[in-house]
N, C-alpha and C positions, 0 to 999 in steps of 0.2 A: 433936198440939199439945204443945206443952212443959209443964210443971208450974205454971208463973205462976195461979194462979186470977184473975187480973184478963185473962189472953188471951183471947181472941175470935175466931171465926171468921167474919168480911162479905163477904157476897156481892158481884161485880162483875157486872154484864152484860156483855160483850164482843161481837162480834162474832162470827158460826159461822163456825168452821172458821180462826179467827185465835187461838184459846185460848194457846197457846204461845206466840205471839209477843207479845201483849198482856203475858203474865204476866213475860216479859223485859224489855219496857219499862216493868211496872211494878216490876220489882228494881232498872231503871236507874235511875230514880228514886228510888229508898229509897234508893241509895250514893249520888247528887247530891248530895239535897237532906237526907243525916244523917236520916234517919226512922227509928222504932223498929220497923218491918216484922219480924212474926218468921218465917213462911214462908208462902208461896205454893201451893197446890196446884190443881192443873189436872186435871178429875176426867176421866176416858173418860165416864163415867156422866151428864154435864151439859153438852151441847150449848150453847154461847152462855153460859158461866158460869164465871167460876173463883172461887176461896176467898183472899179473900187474910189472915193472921192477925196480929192487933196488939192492944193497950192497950185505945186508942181509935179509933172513924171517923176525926176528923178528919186522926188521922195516914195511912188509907188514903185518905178525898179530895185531902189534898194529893197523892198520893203518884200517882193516877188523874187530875191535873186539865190534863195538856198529854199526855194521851197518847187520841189520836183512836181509838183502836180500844177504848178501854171505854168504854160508854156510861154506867152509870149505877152507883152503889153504892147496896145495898142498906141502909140504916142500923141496921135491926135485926140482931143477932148473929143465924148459925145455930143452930137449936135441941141440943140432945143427940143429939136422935134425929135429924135433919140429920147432924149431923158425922159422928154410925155411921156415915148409909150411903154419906156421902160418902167414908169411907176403909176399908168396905167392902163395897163392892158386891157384888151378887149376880154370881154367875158365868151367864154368857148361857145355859146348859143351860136352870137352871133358871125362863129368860125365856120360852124354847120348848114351844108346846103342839100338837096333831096341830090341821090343817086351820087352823092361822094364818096369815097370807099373810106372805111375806119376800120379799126382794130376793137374789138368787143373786150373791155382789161376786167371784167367781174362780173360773175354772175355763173349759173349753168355752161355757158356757152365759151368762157374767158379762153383769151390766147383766139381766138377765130376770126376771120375777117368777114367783111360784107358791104353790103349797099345800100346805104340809108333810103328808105320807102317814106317815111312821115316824120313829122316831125313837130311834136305837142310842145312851144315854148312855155303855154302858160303852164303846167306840169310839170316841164324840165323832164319829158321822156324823148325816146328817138325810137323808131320802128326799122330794125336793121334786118332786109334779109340775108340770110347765110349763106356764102357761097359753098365751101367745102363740104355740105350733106349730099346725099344722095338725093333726097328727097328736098326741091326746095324748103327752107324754114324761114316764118317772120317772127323775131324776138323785139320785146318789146320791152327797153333797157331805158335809166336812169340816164340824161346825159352825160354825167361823171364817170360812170361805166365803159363811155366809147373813147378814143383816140382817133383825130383825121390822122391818116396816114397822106 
């Protein structure tokens, strides 16, 4: 956030899996309609939410109010400890613990779930067994490749 002590960071609901596009239509409207918008951020970390930063709400309601893919704004500012970890987050390692269940997104095995067996930080690998085989399998995947579920 910029230096202003009067900026703010309010929450929008959006729509999952439309975060990006919401947050362009709502920049289209800050240059339409002259709003004081000071930026926008779209976290990996918050599914169905972006941040958008200004003055005042009402400069972010207007700015939210002809565009279908945000639902709602939040009116309270985000807290301090909000904006941390909204800019930044924990790095997925240390999200991962043995025997958590994850979703396998690439590789031979993608789409599958399982249960994390090992776990190589200084590699950045994860050793997931597979539940859905017949035959027990341990796959031994990139950690960008897993998802906790």
């Amino acid at each position: 956030m910029e230096d202003d002590p009067r900026s703010k960071l309010y929450a929008v609901k959006t729509a999952i899996g439309r975060e990006e596009e919401t947050a362009e239509l709502i920049n289209n409207q800050n240059d339409y309609r002259n709003l004081s918008l000071k930026s926008i951020v779209v976290s990996p970390e918050t599914e169905g939410y972006i941040y958008v930063e200004a003055d005042d709400v009402t400069d972010v309601l207007r700015a939210t109010k002809n565009v279908r893919l945000a639902r709602k704004v939040l009116e309270n500012p985000a807290s301090e400890e909000d904006v941390d970890n909204i800019m930044n987050p924990r790095p997925l390692v240390t999200k991962m613990s043995h025997d958590a269940t994850v979703l396998i997104t690439g590789g031979d095995f993608k789409g599958e779930e399982g249960r994390i067996e090992n776990i190589v930080r200084a590699e950045g690998k994860v050793t997931v067994k597979v539940d859905a085989t017949v035959v027990p399998v341990s796959v031994t995947v990139d950690m960008d490749q897993v998802k906790p579920i």
